[in-house]
C-alpha positions in Angstrom: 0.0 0.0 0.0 1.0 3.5 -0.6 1.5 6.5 1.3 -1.3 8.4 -0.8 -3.2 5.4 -0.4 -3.2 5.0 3.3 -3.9 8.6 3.7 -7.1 8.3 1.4 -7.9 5.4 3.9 -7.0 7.4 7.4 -9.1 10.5 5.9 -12.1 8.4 4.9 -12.1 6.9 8.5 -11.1 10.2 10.2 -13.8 12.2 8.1 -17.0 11.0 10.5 -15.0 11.8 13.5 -15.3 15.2 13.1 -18.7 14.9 13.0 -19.3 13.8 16.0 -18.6 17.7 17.1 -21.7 18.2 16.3 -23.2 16.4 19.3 -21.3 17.6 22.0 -18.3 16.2 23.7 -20.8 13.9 26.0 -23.2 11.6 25.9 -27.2 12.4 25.9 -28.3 9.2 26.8 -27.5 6.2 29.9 -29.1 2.8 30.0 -29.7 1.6 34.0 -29.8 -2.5 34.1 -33.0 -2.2 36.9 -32.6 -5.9 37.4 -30.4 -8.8 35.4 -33.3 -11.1 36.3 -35.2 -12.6 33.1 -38.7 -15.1 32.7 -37.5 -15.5 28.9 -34.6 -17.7 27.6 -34.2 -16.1 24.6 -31.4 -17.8 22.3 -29.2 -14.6 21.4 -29.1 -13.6 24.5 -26.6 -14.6 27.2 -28.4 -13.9 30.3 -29.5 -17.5 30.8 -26.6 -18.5 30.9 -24.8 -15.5 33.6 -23.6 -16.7 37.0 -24.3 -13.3 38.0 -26.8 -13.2 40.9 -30.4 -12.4 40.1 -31.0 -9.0 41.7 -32.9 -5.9 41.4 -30.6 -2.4 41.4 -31.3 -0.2 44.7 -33.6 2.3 44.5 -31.2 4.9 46.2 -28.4 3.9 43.5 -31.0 4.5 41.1 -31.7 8.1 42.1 -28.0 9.0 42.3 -27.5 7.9 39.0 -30.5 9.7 37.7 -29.8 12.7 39.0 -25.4 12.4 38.4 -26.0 11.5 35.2 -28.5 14.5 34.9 -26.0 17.0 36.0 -23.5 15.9 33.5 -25.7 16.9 30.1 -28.3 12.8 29.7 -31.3 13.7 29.2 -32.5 10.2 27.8 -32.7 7.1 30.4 -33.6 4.0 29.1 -34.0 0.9 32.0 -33.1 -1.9 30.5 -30.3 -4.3 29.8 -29.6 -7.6 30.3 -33.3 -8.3 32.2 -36.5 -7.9 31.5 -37.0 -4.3 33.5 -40.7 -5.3 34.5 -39.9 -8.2 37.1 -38.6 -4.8 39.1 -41.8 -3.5 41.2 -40.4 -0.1 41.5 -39.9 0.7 37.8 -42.6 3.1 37.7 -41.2 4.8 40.7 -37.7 4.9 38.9 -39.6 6.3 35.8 -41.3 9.0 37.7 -38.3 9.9 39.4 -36.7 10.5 36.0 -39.2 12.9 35.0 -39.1 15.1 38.1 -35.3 15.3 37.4 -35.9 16.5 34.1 -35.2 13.7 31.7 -36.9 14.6 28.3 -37.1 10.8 27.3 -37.8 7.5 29.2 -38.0 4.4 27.7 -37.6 0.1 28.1 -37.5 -2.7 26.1 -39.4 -5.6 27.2 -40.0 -8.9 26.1 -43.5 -8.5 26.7 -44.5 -11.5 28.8 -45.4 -9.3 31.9 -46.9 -6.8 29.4 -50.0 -6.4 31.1 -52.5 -3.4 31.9 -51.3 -4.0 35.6 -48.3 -3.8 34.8 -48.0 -1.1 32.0 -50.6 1.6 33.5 -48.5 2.4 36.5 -45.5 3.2 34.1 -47.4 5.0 31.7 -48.5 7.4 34.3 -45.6 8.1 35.5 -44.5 9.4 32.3 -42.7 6.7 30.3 -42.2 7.7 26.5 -41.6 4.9 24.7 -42.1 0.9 25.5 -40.3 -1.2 23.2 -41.5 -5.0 22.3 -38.8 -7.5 22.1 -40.3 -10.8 20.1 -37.2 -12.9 19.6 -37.7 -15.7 22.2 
């Protein structure tokens, strides 16, 4: 390979980097794993197979993050990861919580087994913006 033509290749890769300026030097956006606990056993997904132990996240860490993360520019929370974020009773309260900070978006992706008025209307009222359906078991 050439000089010239490595330099065509470092510019081309280089080139979207300066985009990013842009967006701001910081992130808008956190994800908070409310629990690594999951009733699904879905096969892309290593969960299943963790040795981790099955726990919800405290509600006070959860409220430090929030409101950390809000005084350092997020403004988007999603509460999900690994588990399916509606085995965790106090996700509505974590939603809520969100909003009072100030957070402009909420959202979680469930796999939509617990996916029931019940459990969706508490959420809702509390302001979540988006619920995303996972269907890949």
């Amino acid at each position: 390979m050439t000089e010239q033509e490595l330099n065509k290749r470092v510019n081309y890769i280089a080139t979207p980097l300066t985009e990013l300026d842009k967006f701001g030097s910081h992130p808008k956006n956190m994800l908070i794993e409310v629990t690594n606990s999951c009733n699904a056993n879905c096969i892309f997904c290593a969960n299943s197979k963790s040795n981790r132990k099955r726990e919800n996240i405290d509600e006070t860490f959860v409220d430090r993050i929030l409101k950390e993360g809000y005084d350092l520019g997020l403004r988007e929370v999603g509460f999900y990861t690994t588990g399916e974020p509606l085995l965790n009773k106090k996700l509505p309260l974590f939603v809520k919580s969100a909003k009072e900070i100030g957070y402009s978006y909420t959202y979680i992706t469930t796999n939509g087994i617990l996916a029931t008025i019940q459990n969706l209307e508490p959420i809702i009222t509390n302001g979540i913006d988006s619920i995303k359906f996972s269907i890949n078991e």
